[in-house]
C-alpha positions in Angstrom: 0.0 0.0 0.0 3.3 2.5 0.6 3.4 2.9 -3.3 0.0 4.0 -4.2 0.9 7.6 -4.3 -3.0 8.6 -5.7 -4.4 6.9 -2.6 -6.6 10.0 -1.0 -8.9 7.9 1.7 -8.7 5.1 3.4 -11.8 3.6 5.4 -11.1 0.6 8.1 -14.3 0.5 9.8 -15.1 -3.0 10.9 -11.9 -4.1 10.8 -12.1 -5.9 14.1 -9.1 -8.0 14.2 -6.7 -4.7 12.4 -3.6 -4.5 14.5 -1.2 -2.5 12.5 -1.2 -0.9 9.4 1.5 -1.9 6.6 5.3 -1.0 7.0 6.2 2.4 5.8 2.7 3.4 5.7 3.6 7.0 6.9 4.9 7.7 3.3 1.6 8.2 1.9 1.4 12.2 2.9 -1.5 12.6 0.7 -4.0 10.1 2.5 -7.7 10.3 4.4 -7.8 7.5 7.4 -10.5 7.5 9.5 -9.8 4.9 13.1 -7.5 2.5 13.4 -3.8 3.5 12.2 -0.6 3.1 13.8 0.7 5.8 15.9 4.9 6.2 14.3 3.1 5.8 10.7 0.2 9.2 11.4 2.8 12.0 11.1 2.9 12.6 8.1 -0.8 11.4 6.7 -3.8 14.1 6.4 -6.4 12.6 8.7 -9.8 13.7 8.3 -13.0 13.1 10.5 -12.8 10.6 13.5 -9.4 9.1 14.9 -9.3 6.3 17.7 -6.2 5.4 18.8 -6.1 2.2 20.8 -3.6 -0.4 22.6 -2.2 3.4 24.0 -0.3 1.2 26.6 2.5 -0.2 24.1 3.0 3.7 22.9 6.1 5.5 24.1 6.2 9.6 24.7 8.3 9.9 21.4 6.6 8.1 19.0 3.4 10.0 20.6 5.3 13.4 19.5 6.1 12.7 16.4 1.9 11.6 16.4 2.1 15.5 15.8 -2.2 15.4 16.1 -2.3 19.4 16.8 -1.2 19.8 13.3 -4.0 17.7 12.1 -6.4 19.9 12.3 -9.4 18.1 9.7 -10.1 15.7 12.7 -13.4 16.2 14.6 -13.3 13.3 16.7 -10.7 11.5 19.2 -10.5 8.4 21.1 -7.9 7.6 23.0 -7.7 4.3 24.2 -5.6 2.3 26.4 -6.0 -1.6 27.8 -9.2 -1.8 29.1 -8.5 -4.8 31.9 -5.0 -3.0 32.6 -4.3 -1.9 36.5 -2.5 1.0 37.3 0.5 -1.3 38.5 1.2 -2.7 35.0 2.3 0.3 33.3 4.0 3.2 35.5 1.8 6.5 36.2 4.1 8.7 34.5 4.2 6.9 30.9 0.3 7.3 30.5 0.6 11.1 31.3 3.5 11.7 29.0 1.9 10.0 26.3 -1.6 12.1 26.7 0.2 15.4 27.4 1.9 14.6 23.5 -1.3 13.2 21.9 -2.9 17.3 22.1 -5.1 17.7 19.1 -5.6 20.8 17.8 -7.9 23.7 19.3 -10.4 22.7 17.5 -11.7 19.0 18.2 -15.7 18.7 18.8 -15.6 15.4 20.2 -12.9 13.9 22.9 -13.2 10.1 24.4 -10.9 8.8 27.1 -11.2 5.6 27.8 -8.5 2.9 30.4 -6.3 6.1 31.0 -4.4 4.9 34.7 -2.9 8.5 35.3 -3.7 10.2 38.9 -4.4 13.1 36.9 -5.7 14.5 33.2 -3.0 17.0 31.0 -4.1 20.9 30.7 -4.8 20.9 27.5 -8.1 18.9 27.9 -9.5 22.3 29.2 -8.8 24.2 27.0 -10.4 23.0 23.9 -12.6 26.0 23.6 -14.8 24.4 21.1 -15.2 21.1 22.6 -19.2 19.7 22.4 -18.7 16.6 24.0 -16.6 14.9 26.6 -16.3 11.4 28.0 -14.1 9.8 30.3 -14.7 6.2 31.1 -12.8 3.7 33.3 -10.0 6.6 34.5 -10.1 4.5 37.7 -7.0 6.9 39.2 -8.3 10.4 38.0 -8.9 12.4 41.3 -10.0 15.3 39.8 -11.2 16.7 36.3 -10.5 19.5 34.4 -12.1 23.2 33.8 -15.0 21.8 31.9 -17.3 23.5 33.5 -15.7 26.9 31.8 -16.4 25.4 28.3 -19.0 27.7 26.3 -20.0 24.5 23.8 -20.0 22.0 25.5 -23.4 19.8 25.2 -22.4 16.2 26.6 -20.8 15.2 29.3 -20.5 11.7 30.3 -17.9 10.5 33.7 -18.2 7.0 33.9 -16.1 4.7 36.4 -13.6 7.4 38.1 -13.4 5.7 41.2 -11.4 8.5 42.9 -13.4 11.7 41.9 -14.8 13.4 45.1 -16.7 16.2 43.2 -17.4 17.8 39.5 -16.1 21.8 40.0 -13.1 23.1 41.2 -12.7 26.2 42.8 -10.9 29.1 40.3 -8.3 31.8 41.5 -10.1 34.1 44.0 -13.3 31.6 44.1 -14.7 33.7 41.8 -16.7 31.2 38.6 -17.7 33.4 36.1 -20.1 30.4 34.2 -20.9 27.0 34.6 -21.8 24.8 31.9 -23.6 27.3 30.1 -25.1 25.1 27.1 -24.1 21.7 28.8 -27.8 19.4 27.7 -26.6 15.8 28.8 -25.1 15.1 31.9 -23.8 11.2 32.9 -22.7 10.0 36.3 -21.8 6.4 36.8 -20.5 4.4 39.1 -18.1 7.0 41.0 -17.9 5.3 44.3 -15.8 8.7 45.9 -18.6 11.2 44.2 -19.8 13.0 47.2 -20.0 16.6 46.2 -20.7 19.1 43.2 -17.8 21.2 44.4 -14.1 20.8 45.7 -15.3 22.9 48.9 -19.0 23.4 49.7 -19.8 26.4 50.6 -23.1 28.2 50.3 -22.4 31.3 47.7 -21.0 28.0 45.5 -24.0 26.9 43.5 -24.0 25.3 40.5 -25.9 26.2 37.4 -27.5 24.3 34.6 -29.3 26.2 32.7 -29.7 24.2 29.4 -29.6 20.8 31.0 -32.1 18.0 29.3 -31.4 15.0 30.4 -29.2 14.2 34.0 -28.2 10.6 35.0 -26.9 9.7 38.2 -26.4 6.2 38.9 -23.8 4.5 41.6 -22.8 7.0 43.4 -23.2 5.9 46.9 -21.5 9.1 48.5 -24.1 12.0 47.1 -26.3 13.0 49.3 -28.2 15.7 47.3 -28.6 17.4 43.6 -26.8 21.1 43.7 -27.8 24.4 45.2 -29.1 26.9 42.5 -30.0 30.5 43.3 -34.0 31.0 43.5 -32.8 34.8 42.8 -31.5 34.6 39.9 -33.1 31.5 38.0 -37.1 30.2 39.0 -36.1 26.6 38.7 -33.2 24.9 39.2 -32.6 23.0 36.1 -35.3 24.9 33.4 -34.9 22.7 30.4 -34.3 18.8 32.1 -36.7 16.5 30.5 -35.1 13.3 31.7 -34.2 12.4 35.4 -32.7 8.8 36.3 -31.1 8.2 39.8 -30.3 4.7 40.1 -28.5 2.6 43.5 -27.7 6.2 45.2 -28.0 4.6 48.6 -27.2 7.8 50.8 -29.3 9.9 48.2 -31.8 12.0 50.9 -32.7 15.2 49.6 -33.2 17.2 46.3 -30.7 20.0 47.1 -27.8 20.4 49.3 -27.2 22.9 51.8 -29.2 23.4 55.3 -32.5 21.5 56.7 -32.7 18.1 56.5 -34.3 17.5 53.4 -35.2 20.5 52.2 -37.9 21.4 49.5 -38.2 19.5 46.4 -36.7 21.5 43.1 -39.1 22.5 40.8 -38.4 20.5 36.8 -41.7 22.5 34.6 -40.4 20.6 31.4 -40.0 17.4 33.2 -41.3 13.9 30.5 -39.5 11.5 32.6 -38.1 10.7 35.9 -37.0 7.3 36.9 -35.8 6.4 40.4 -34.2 2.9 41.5 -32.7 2.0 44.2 -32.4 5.3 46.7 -33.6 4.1 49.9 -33.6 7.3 51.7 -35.4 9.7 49.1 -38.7 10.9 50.7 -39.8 13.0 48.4 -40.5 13.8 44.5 -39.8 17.0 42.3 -42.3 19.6 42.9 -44.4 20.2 39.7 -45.7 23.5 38.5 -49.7 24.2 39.7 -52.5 22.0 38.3 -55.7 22.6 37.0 -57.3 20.1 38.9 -57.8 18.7 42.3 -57.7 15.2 43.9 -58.2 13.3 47.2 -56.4 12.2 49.9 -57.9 9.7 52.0 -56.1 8.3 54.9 -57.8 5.3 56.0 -56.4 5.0 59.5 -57.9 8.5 60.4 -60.6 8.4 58.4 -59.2 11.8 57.5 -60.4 13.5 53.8 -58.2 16.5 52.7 -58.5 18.5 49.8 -55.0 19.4 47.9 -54.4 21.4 45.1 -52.1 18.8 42.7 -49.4 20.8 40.7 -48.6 19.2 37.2 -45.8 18.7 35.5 -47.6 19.7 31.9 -45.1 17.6 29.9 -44.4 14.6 32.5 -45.2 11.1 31.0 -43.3 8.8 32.0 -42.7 8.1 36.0 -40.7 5.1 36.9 -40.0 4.9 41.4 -38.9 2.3 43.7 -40.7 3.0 46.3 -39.3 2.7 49.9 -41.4 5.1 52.0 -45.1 6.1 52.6 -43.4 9.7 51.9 -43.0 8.6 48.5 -45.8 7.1 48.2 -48.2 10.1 48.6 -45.9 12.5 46.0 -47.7 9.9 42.9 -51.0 12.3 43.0 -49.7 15.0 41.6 -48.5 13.1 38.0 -51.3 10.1 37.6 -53.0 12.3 35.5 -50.6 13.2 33.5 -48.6 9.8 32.8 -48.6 7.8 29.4 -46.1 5.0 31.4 -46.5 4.5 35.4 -43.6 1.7 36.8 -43.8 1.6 40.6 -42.0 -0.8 42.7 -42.6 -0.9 46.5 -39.8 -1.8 48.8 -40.4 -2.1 52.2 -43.4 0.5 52.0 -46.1 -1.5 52.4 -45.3 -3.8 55.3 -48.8 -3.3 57.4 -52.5 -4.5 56.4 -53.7 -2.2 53.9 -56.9 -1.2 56.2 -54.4 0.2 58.1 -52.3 2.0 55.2 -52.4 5.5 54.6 -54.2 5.4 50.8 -54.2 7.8 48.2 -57.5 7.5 47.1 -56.3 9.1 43.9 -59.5 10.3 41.9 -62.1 13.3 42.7 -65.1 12.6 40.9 -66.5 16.4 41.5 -63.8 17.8 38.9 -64.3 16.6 35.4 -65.6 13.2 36.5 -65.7 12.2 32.2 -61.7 13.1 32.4 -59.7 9.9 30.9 -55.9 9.5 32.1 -53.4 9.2 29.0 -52.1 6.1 30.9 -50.7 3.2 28.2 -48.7 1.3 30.1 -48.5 0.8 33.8 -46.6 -1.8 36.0 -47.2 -2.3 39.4 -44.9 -4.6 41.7 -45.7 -5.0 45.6 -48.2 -2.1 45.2 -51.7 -2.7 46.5 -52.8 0.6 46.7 -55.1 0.0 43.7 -56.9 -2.6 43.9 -58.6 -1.9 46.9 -62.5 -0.5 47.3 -61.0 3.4 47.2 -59.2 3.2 44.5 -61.6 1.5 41.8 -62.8 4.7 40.5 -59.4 5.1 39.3 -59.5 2.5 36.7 -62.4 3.8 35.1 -59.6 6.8 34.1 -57.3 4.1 32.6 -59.4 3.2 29.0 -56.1 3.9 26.8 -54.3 1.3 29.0 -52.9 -1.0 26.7 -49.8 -2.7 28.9 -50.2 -3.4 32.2 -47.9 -5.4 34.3 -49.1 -6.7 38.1 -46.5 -8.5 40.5 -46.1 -8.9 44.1 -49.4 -8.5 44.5 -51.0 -9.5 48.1 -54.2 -8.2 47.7 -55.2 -9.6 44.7 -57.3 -12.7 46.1 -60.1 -13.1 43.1 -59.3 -11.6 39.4 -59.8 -8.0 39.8 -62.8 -8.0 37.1 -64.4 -4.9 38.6 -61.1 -2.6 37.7 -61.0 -4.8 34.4 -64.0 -3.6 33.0 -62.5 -0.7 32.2 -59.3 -1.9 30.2 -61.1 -1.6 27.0 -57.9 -0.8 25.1 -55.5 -3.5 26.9 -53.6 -5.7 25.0 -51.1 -7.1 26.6 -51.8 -8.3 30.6 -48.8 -9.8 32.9 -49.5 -11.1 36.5 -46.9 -12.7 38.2 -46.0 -13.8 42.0 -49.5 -12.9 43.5 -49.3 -15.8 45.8 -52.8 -15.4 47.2 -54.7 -15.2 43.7 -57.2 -17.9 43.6 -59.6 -17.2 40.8 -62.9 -15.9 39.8 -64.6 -13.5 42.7 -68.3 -15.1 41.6 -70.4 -18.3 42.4 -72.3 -19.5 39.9 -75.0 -18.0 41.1 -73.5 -14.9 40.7 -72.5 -15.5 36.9 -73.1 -12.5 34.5 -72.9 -12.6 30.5 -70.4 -9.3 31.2 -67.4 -11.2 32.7 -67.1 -12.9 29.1 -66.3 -9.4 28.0 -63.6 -8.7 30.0 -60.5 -7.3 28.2 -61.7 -7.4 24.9 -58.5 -6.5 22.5 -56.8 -8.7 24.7 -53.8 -10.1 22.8 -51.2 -11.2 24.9 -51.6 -12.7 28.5 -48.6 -13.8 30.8 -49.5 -15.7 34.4 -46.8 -16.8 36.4 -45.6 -18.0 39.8 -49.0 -17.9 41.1 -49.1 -20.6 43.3 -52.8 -20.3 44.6 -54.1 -19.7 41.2 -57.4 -22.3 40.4 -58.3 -20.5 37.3 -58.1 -18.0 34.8 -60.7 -15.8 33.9 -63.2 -15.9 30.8 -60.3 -14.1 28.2 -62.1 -13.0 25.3 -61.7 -14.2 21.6 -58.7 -11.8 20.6 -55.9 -13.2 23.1 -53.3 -14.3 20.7 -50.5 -15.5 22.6 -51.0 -17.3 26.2 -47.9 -18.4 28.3 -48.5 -19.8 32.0 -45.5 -21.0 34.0 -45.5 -22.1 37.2 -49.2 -22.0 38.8 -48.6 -25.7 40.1 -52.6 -25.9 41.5 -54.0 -24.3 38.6 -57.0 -26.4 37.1 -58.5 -24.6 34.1 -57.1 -22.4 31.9 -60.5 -20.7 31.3 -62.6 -19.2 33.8 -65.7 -21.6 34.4 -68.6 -20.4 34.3 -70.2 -23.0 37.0 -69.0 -25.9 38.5 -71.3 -28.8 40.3 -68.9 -27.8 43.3 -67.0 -24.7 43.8 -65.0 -23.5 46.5 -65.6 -19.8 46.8 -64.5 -17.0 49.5 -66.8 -14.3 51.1 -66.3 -10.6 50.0 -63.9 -9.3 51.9 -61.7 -13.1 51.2 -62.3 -14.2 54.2 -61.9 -18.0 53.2 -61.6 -20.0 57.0 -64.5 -21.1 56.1 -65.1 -23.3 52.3 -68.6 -23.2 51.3 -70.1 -25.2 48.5 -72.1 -23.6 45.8 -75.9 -25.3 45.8 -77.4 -23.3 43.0 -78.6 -26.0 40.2 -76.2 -24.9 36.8 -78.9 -24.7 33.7 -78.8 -27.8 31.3 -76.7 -25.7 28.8 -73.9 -25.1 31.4 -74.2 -28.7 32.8 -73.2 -29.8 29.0 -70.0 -27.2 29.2 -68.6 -27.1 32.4 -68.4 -30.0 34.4 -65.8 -30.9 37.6 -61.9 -30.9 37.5 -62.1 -34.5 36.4 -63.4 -33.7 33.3 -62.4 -30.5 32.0 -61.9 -31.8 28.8 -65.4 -30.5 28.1 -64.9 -26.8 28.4 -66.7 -24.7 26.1 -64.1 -21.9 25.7 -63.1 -21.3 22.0 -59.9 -19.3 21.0 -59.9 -18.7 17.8 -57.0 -15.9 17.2 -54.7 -17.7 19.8 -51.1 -18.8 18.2 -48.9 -19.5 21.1 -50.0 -21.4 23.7 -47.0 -22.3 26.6 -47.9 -24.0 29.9 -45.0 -25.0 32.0 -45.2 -26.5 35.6 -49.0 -26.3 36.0 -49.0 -29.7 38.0 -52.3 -30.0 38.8 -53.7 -29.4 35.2 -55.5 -32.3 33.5 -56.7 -31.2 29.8 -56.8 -28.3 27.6 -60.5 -27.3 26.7 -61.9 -29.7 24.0 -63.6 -27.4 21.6 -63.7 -27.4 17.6 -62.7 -23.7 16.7 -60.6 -23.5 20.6 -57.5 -23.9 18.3 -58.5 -22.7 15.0 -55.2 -20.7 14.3 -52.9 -22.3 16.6 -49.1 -22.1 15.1 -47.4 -22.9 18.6 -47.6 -25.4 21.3 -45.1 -25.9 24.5 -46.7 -28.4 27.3 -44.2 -29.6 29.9 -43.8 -30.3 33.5 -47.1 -31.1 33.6 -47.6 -34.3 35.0 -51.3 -34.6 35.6 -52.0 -33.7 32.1 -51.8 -37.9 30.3 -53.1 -36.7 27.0 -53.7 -33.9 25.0 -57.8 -33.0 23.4 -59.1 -34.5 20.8 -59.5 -31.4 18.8 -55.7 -30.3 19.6 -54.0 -33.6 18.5 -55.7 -33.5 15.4 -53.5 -30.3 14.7 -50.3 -31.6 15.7 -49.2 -32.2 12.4 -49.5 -28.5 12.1 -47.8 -27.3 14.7 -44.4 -26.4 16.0 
């Protein structure tokens, strides 16, 4: 390749297993590469575009001079690289220093990626790339501190991942006077920095730190921070204006929204908010404040018997909302969003450890303000939460008629098949429940039976039951479910709700089930021919016929499949196993097998 002197570019993307490029490669002074090149063969080639430089740890400060990258000033984007599984005992502190103080690019560079570098600290020159739009430093294990970043007028991204010895972001300048701080900065990363414990080198209270442009802030392993920055109410409203993404992950001594006095002091306020996740910080009390609402909703706290009316301030953009829940704290802030949400994920922790009668409950609803008012809600997943799905809370679900996903797990106060909050989910397609250890079935006798629990759920596609070791039944799913997979339910006996039974075991109203009664109503001759005890549930009557999966896995205690002509109509799929009651498969179903996979 040395002597093809027309050669102007060179492209070696996806060259995975490139090592070096060919002897006397340098010569070609009239070439474009773009990655992977050999540092002693760049000097004298015009590189254009992106330049990663890896395997820095076999480079020596001399052949990094004569690199001479400040000269090559075309390129917009630089990786430097070193061996990602190295320790800062393999290669002495020094060499990785020299050879970053020689690799300075020119003034100019947009983009600049560190990645392995095992110096204690980072060259000058990496603050002072005036123009610089993003920054990220990953696995700089050694790194104590960073560089004036947060003086750089252009700079969008920033992204510190795995510095395990950086104590705070900001420095302090001469005179502890900071003129700006990142003025345009939009995307902020923070990951696993175990020594993160401040936003500057000495916390003060004139020190506040400003981010006025901000759209999106991740925090996530930091078990040292305590608290988001100060900001000054004089001279900005909100603290962080334009943030439309929040995610704080595993910050376990995370306690309040901003640092300085009090213990927890008051929430920021995010008006441009769409989504804020929160996992795993076990001593937050409290959610952002939301600009004012235009409606109003109910507290009820059942062990008081107490009714309060709040105004509920909104977030206008909010949509998503995705908390671990470890406190009752927390669990009263949800008001002021459910009517705002498109996606609702909350995971209780420890917060619901007493009976719900004696729970504080957000009742969540006011029926006297736009009572015809439907939630934007599509998806929703609920795990140890039984907040809704008691007697308070079923005017809620009425709100919930774009619901297409929801996902229910941990559940202890699901006893019977929530059809009365189901009724409403006429848009849900896709229904998981899993780990509800008390579910049992079907709230109604046969007695009780109604042509509207047929109806249930009726777009319906996909239905997921798992791990429900109680579980008898499954409710009447209507003709649309598609796909049906149900693992481990080892008592269940029907995959179908029945509509009678000669005999049914059935629970009083409030699930009081000490003690079994036996249903005496007579069933009609047309049910008699359909549903007929566990022994022969062969003769079920339920028909499916847009299901194509079906998968039942550890059910032992189921016998048969229903036995009906059009039940299996446009079945593709079939898994059955670990089901050792179950001797032989329906009539109807083994007539198909030929057909299926």
């Amino acid at each position: 390749m040395k002597y093809m002197a027309a050669l102007r570019h060179l492209y070696t993307h996806g060259c995975i297993r490139l090592r070096h490029m060919p002897p006397d490669f340098g010569k070609l002074t009239a070439g474009t590469v773009s990655n992977c090149s050999d540092v002693g063969e760049l000097q004298h080639l015009e590189i254009a575009g992106q330049l990663e430089l890896c395997q820095l740890q076999n480079v020596r400060e001399p052949d990094a001079i004569k690199c001479r990258l400040e000269n090559k000033t075309k390129i917009t984007k630089l990786s430097l690289v070193w061996k990602k599984d190295q320790s800062s005992e393999e290669t002495p502190d020094c060499g990785h220093n020299k050879v970053m103080e020689a690799l300075r690019p020119h003034d100019k560079l947009l983009i600049l990626k560190v990645d392995s570098y095992k110096s204690t600290t980072f060259p000058p020159w990496m603050g002072m790339l005036k123009l610089l739009v993003e920054i990220d430093l990953n696995n700089c294990t050694m790194c104590q501190n960073i560089p004036e970043f947060w003086q750089l007028q252009d700079l969008r991204v920033l992204r510190l991942v795995e510095l395990h010895r950086l104590q705070y972001l900001c420095g302090i300048g001469p005179n502890n006077v900071i003129s700006s701080t990142f003025p345009k900065l939009k995307e902020l990363e923070l990951k696993n920095l175990p020594s993160f414990n401040r936003w500057w080198e000495v916390n003060e209270s004139q020190e506040q730190l400003v981010f006025p442009h901000l759209e999106k802030l991740v925090i996530e392993g930091c078990g040292e921070l305590t608290a988001l920055p100060t900001y000054d109410s004089i001279m900005s409203q909100y603290a962080m204006p334009d943030l439309k993404e929040l995610e704080l992950r595993n910050l376990g001594k995370f306690e309040r929204w901003q640092a300085g006095d009090g213990a927890h002091g008051k929430p920021p306020t995010f008006p441009n908010i769409e989504s804020i996740l929160i996992a795993g910080c076990p001593n937050l009390t409290s959610l952002p404040e939301a600009p004012r609402a235009s409606f109003r909703c109910s507290l009820l706290t059942y062990n008081t018997a107490n009714r309060e009316h709040h105004s509920v301030p909104q977030a206008p953009k909010l949509s998503v909302l995705d908390v671990d829940i470890y406190s009752q704290q927390i669990l009263l802030c949800i008001p002021r969003y459910i009517s705002l949400l498109s996606t609702l994920r909350l995971k209780v922790k420890g917060a619901e450890t007493i009976p719900p009668a004696e729970h504080g409950l957000v009742e969540w609803v006011d029926d006297t303000v736009n009572p015809n008012h439907e939630y934007p809600m599509a998806a929703m997943e609920l795990v140890g939460f039984n907040g809704f799905f008691h007697s308070g809370a079923q005017a809620l679900w009425a709100r919930f008629a774009q619901l297409k996903d929801l996902n229910i797990g941990g559940c202890d106060a699901l006893i019977h098949w929530p059809e009365k909050e189901f009724q409403s989910l006429q848009s849900l397609k896709t229904l998981k429940i899993g780990v509800c250890f008390k579910l049992k079935g079907c709230t109604q006798t046969p007695e009780q039976s109604t042509s509207g629990r047929g109806q249930l759920l009726p777009r319906l596609e996909l239905l997921v039951i798992y791990s429900c070791e109680s579980l008898l039944e499954v409710f009447n799913v209507p003709p649309s479910l598609k796909k049906m997979q149900i693992p481990d339910c080892p008592r269940l006996e029907s995959i179908f709700g029945q509509e009678t039974r000669k005999s049914a075991l059935v629970e009083g109203p409030c699930g009081d089930s000490s003690t079994p009664s036996v249903a005496m109503s007579e069933p009609s001759s047309s049910a008699k021919d359909h549903f007929l005890p566990s022994e022969r549930l062969e003769s079920h009557s339920g028909e499916l016929p847009s299901l194509v999966q079906l998968e039942i896995f550890g059910c032992k205690s189921l016998t048969s499949l229903p036995n009906s002509p059009q039940a299996y109509s446009s079945l593709q799929s079939l898994h059955v196993w670990a089901c050792p009651a179950m001797k032989t498969l329906p009539t109807c179903l083994q007539q198909r097998l030929g057909s299926l996979e």
